[in-house]
TORVOPA-638065 format. One record per residue (C-alpha): residue number from 1; residue in three letters; z, y, x. Coordinates in steps of 0.2 Angstrom, whole numbers. Each point is the difference from the previous one (the first is absolute). Layout:
<atom><k>NUM</k><r>ALA</r><Z>Z</Z><Y>Y</Y><X>X</X></atom>
...
END
This chain:
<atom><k>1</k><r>UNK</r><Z>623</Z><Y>384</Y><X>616</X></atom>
<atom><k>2</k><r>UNK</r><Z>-2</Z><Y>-17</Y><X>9</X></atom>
<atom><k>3</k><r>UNK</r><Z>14</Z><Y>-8</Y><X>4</X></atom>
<atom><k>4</k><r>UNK</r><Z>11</Z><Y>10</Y><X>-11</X></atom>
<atom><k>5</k><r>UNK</r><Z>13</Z><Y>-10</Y><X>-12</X></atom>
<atom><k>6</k><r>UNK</r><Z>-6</Z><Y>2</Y><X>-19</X></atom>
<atom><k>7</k><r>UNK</r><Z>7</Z><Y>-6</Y><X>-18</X></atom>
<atom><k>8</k><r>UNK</r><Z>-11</Z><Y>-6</Y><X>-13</X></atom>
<atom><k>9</k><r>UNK</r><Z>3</Z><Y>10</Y><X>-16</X></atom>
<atom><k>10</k><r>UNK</r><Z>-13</Z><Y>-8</Y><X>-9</X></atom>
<atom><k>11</k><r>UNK</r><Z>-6</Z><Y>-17</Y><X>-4</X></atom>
<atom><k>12</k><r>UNK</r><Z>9</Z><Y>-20</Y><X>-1</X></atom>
<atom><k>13</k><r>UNK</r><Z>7</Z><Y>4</Y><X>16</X></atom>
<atom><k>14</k><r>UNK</r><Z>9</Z><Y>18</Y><X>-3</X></atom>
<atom><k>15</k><r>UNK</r><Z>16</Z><Y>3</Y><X>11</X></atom>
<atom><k>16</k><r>UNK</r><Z>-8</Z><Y>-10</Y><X>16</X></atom>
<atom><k>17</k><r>UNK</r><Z>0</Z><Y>7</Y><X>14</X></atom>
<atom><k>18</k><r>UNK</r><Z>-16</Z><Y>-3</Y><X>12</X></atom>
<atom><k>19</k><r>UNK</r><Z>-5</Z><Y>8</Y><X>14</X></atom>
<atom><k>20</k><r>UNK</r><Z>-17</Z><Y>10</Y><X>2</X></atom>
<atom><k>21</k><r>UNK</r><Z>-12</Z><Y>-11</Y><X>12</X></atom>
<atom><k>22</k><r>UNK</r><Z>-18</Z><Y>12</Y><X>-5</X></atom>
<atom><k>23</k><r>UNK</r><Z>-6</Z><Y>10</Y><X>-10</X></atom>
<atom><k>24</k><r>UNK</r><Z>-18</Z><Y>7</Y><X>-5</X></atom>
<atom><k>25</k><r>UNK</r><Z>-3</Z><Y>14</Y><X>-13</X></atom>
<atom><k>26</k><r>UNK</r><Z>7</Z><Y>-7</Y><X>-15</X></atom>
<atom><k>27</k><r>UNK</r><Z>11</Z><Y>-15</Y><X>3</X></atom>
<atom><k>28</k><r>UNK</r><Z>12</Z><Y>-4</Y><X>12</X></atom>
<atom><k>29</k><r>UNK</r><Z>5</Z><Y>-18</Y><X>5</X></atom>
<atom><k>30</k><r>UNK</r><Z>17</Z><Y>-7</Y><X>2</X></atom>
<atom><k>31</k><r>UNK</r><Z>9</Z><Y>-14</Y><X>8</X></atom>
<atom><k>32</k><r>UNK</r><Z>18</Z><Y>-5</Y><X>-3</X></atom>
<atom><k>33</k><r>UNK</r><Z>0</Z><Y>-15</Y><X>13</X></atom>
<atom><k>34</k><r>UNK</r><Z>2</Z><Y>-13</Y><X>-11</X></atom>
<atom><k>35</k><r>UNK</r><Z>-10</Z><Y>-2</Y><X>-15</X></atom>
<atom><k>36</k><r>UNK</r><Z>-12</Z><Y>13</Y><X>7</X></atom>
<atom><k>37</k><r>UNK</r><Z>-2</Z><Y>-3</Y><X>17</X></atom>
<atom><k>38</k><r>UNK</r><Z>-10</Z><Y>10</Y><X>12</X></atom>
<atom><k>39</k><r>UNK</r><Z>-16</Z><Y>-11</Y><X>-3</X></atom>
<atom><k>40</k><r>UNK</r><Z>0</Z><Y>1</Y><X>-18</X></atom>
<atom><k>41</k><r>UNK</r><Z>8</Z><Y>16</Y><X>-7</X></atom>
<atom><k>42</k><r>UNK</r><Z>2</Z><Y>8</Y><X>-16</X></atom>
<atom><k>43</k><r>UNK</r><Z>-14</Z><Y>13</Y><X>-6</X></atom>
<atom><k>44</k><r>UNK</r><Z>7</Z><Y>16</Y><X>-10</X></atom>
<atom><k>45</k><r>UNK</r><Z>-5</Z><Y>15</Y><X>-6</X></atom>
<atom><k>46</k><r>UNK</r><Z>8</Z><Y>13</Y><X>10</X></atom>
<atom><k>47</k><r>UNK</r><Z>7</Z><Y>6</Y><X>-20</X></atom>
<atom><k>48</k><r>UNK</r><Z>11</Z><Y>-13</Y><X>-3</X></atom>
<atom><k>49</k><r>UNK</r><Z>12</Z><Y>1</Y><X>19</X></atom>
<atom><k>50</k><r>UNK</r><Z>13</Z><Y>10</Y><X>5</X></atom>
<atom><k>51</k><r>UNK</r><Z>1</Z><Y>5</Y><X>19</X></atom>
<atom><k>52</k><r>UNK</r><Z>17</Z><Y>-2</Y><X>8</X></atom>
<atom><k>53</k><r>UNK</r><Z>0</Z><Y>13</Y><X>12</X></atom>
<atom><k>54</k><r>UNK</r><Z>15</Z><Y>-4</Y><X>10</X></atom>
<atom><k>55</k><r>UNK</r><Z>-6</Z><Y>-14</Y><X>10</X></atom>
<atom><k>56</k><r>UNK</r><Z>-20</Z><Y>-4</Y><X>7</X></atom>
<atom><k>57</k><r>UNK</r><Z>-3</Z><Y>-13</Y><X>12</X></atom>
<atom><k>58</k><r>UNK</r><Z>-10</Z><Y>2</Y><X>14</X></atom>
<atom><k>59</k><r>UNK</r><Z>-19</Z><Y>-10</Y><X>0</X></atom>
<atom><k>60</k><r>UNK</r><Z>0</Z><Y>-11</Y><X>15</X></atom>
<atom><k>61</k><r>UNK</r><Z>-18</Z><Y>0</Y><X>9</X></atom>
<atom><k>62</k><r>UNK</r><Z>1</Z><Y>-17</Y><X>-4</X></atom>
<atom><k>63</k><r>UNK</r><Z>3</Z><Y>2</Y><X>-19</X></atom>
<atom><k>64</k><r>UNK</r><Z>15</Z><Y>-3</Y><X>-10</X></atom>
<atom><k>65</k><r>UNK</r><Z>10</Z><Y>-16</Y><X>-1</X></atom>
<atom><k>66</k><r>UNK</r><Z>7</Z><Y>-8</Y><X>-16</X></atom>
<atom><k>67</k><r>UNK</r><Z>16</Z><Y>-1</Y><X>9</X></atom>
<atom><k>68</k><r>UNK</r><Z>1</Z><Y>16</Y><X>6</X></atom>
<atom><k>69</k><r>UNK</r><Z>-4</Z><Y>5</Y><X>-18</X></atom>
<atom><k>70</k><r>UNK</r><Z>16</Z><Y>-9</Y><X>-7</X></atom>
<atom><k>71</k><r>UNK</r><Z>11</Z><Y>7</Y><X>12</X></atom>
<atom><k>72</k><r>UNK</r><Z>-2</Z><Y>17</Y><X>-3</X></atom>
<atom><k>73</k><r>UNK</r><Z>-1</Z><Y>-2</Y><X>-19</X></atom>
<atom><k>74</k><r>UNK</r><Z>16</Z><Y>-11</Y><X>1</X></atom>
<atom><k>75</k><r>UNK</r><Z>8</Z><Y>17</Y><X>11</X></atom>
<atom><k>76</k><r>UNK</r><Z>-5</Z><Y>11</Y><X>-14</X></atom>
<atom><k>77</k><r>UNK</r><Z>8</Z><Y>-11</Y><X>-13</X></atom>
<atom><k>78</k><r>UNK</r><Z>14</Z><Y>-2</Y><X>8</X></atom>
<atom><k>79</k><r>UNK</r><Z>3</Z><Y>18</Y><X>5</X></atom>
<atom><k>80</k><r>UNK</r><Z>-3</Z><Y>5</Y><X>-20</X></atom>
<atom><k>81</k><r>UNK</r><Z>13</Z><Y>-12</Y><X>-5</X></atom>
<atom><k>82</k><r>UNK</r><Z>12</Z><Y>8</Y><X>15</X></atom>
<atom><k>83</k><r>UNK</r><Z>-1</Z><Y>16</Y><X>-10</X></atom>
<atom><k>84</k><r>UNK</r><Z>0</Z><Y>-3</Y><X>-18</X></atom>
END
């Protein structure tokens, strides 16, 4: 599942999109590239998000980048609004 775009459907922040950075046997954690950032991301049970399964972003050897992160959510948006 790393690096795949996911919604929160649970929680303050229901509707944001984040994407998947790690994950272990019961959480995943997610980074949206600005208020959760690579270096401190959002820990959630893997109950409360919804995968998007169009689009998953590849892990650089080097880890992912907050910038990189905000692009492709931004793409995603933008693409969802085209089609609406």
């Amino acid at each position: 599942m790393i690096g795949m775009l996911a919604v929160s459907r649970a929680g303050h922040d229901s509707k944001t999109t984040y994407v998947i950075i790690e994950e272990d046997d019961e959480y995943v954690y997610l980074a949206d590239g600005r208020t959760r950032t690579v270096d401190r991301p959002k820990k959630k049970n893997k109950k409360h998000i919804q995968i998007i399964k169009k689009i998953q972003m590849e892990k650089p050897e080097t880890g992912f980048k907050d910038l990189e992160i905000k692009k492709a959510i931004k793409m995603y948006q933008e693409e969802a609004n085209v089609k609406s």
